[in-house]
C-alpha positions as CSV (number, residue, x, y, z in Angstrom):
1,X,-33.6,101.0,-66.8
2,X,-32.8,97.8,-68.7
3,X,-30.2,96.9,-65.5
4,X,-32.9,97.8,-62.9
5,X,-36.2,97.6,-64.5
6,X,-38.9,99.3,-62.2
7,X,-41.8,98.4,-61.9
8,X,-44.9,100.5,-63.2
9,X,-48.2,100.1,-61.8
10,X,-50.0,102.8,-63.3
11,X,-49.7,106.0,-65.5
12,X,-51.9,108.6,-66.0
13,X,-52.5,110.8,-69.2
14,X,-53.6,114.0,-70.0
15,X,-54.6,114.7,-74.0
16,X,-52.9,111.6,-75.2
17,X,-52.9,111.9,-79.2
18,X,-53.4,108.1,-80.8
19,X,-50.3,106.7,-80.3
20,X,-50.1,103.1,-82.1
21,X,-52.3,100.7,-84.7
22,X,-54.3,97.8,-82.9
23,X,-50.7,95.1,-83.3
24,X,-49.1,98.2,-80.6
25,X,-52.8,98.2,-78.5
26,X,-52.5,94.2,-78.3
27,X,-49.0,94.0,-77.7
28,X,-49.5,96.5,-74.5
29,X,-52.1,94.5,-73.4
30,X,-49.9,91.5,-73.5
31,X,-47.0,92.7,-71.9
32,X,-48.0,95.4,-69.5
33,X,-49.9,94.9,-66.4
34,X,-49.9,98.5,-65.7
35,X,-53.0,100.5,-65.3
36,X,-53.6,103.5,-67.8
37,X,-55.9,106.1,-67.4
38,X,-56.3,108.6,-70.3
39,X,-57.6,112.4,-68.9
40,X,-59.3,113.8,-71.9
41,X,-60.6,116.9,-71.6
42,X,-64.1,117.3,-74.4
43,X,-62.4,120.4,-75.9
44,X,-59.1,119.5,-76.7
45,X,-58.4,118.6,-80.5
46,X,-55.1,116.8,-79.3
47,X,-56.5,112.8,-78.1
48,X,-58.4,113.0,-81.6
49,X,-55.5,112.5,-83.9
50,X,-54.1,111.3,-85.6
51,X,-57.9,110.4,-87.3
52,X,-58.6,107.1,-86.1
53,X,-59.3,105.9,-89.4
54,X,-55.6,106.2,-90.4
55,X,-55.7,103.2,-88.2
56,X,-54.4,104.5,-85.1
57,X,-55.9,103.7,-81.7
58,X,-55.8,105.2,-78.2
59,X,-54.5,102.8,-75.3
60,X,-55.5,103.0,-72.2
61,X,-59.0,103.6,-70.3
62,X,-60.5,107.0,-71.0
63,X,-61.9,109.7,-68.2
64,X,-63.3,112.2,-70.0
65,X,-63.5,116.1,-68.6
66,X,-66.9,117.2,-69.9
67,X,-67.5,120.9,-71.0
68,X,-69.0,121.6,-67.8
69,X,-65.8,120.4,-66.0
70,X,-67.2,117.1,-64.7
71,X,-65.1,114.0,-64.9
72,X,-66.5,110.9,-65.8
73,X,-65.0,107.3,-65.4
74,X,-65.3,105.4,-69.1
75,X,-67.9,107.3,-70.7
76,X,-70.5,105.5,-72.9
77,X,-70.1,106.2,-76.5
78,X,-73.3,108.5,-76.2
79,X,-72.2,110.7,-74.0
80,X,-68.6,111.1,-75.6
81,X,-70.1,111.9,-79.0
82,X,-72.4,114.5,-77.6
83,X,-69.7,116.1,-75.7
84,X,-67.4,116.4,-79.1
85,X,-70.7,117.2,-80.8
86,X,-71.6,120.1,-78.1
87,X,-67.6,121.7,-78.3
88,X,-67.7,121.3,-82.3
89,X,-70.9,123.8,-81.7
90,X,-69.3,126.1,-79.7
91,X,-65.6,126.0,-81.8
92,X,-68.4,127.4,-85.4
């Protein structure tokens, strides 16, 4: 790849843990041009670790999979928190 770099557009995810602290989140920002899209279904555990106050931080922009199987294109923060809230209730 370094002797013919290709060129990446666009990736997509599905249940991305937190991958790097807001230096890696800036530093992809800088340097790729690429389009991320993170798939995250409301019930997986996987996209919310490692905790996010261990200073680790998703890239990428998120399309969640609610728990009635509807996709939705950067959910507010409402409606992410309610989803997690709703699947905590149903994983008691």
């Amino acid at each position: 790849l370094r002797d013919n770099p290709i060129t990446i557009h666009g990736a997509y995810t599905f249940g991305q843990p937190r991958v790097g602290n807001p230096v890696f989140e800036q530093t992809l920002l800088a340097v790729s041009k690429a389009s991320l899209q993170r798939m995250v279904n409301s019930s997986d555990i996987v996209p919310k670790l490692p905790p996010g106050s261990f200073g680790f931080k998703h890239y990428g922009s998120l399309v969640l999979i609610t728990a009635q199987k509807e996709l939705v294109l950067r959910p507010t923060k409402e409606l992410f928190k309610s989803e997690n809230s709703r699947v905590a209730g149903q994983l008691v």
